[in-house]
VOGU-3710 file (C-alpha; in Angstrom, 3 decimals, decimal comma):
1> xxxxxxxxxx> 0,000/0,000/0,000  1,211/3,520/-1,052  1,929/6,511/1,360  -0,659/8,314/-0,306  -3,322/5,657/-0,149  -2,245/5,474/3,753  -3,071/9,447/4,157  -6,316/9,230/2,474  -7,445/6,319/4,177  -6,243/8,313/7,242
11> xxxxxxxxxx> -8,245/11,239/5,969  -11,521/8,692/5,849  -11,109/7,558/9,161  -10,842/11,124/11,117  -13,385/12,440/9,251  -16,018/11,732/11,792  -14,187/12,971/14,545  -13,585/16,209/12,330  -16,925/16,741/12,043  -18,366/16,205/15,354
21> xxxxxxxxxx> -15,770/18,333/17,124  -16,730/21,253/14,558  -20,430/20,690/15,986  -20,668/19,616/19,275  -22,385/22,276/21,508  -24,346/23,902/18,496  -28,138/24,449/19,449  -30,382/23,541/16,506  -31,102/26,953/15,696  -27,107/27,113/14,438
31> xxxxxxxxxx> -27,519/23,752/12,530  -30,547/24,471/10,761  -30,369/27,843/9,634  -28,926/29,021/6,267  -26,183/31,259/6,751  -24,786/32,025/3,563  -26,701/32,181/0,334  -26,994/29,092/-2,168  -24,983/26,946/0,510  -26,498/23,788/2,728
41> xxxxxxxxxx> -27,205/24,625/6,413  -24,728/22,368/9,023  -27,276/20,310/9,552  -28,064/19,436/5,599  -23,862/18,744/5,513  -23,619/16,167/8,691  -26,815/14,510/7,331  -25,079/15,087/3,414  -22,108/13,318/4,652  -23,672/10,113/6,025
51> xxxxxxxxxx> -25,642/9,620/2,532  -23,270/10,331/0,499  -20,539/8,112/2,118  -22,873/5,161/2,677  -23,152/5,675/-1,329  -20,011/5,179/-1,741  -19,129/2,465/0,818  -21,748/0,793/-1,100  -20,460/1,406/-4,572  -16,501/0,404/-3,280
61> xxxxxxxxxx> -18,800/-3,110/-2,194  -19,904/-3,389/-5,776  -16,606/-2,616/-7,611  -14,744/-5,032/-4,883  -17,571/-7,738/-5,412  -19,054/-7,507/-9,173  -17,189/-7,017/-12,568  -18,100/-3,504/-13,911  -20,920/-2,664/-11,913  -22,913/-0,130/-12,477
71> xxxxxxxxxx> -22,721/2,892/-10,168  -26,231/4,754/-9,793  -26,118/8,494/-8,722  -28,663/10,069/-6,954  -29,999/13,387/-6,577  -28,410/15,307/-3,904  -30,139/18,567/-3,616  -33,240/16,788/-3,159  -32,078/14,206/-0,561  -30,724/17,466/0,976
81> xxxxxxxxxx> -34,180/18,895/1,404  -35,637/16,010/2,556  -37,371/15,791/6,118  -34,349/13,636/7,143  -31,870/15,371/5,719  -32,366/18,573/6,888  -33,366/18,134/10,490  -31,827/19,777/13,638  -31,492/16,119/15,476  -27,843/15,432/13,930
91> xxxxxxxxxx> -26,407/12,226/16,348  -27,813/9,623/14,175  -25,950/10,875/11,297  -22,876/11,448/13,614  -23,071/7,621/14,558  -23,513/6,677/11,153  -20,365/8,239/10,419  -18,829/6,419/12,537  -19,596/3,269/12,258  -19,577/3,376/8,795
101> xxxxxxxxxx> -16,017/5,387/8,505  -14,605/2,296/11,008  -16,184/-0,444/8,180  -14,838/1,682/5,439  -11,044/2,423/6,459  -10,864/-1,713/7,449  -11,995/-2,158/3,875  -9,844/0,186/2,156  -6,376/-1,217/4,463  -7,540/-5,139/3,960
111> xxxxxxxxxx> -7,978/-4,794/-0,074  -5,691/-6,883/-1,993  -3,100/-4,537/-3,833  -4,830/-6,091/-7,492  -8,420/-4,967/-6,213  -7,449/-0,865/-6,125  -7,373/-0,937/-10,001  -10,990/-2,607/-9,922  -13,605/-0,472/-11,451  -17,308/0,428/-11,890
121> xxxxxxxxxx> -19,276/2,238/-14,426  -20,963/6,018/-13,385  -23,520/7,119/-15,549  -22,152/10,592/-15,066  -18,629/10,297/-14,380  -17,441/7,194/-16,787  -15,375/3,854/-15,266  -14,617/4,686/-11,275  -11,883/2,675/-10,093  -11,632/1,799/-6,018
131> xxxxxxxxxx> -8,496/4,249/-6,008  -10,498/7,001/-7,098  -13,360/6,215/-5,178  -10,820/6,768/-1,890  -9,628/9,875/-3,415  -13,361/10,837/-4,297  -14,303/10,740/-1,049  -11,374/11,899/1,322  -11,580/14,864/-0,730  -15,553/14,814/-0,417
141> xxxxxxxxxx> -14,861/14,812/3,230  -12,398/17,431/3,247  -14,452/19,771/1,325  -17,567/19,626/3,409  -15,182/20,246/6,620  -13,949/23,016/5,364  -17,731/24,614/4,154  -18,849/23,469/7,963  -15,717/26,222/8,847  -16,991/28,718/6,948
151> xxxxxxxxx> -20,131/28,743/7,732  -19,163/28,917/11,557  -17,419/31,870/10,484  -20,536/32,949/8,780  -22,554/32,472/12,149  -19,568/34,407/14,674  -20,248/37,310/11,957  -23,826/37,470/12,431  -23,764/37,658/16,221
//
């Protein structure tokens, strides 16, 4: 296993951690309102997170299982505005997180070194391989850490 694949994988599994120490202590009110225009509220990210990454622990599943799966996408925005994904009550997507982030990084460090070239077929995005599927989503995770940040920033502004 590369040094690289070792820092992403290490990206995957503090991810969780990242997320709930940017968090803990906010009251709903923080979570669920939108403080910057065109951007997801806190709470639409922590539930965004949980989705998206049980998406793609699934689709690493079906690359590492299945020849050339197909990979189906899904709609985001709406699965944002959902009832579920929107909510104030963020621990069940926190423990989703990780749980699933534990699976995930034992996955990822117990794949066979012939299994990272393995890919599946996006509708969107063309043949996914399991590497880029760990870069995918370490960067995914990144990102949304980093829009959590500024939207704290956002909220210190406001009061």
């Amino acid at each position: 296993m590369t040094t690289e694949t070792q820092a992403l994988i290490a990206q995957i599994r503090a991810l969780p951690d990242a997320v709930a120490a940017l968090v803990q202590g906010l009251r709903v009110e923080q979570l669920t309102t939108p403080l910057i225009p065109e951007e997801w509220t806190i709470a639409q990210i922590v539930h965004h997170l949980a989705d998206s990454h049980m998406n793609s622990f699934v689709r690493c599943k079906l690359i590492a299982t299945e020849s050339q799966p197909t990979l189906k996408p899904y709609d985001q925005e709406a699965w944002a505005r959902l009832a579920d994904g929107s909510e104030g009550e963020i621990a069940p997507s926190l423990q989703i997180l990780q749980g699933l982030h534990h699976r995930w990084t034992h996955f990822f460090e117990q794949l066979p070194d012939e299994a990272w070239q393995r890919s599946g077929n996006h509708p969107e995005d063309g043949a996914i391989s399991l590497r880029r599927l760990l870069q995918r989503s370490a960067a995914h995770g990144e990102s949304h850490l980093q829009q959590i940040k500024r939207l704290l920033a956002a909220s210190s502004e406001i009061c």
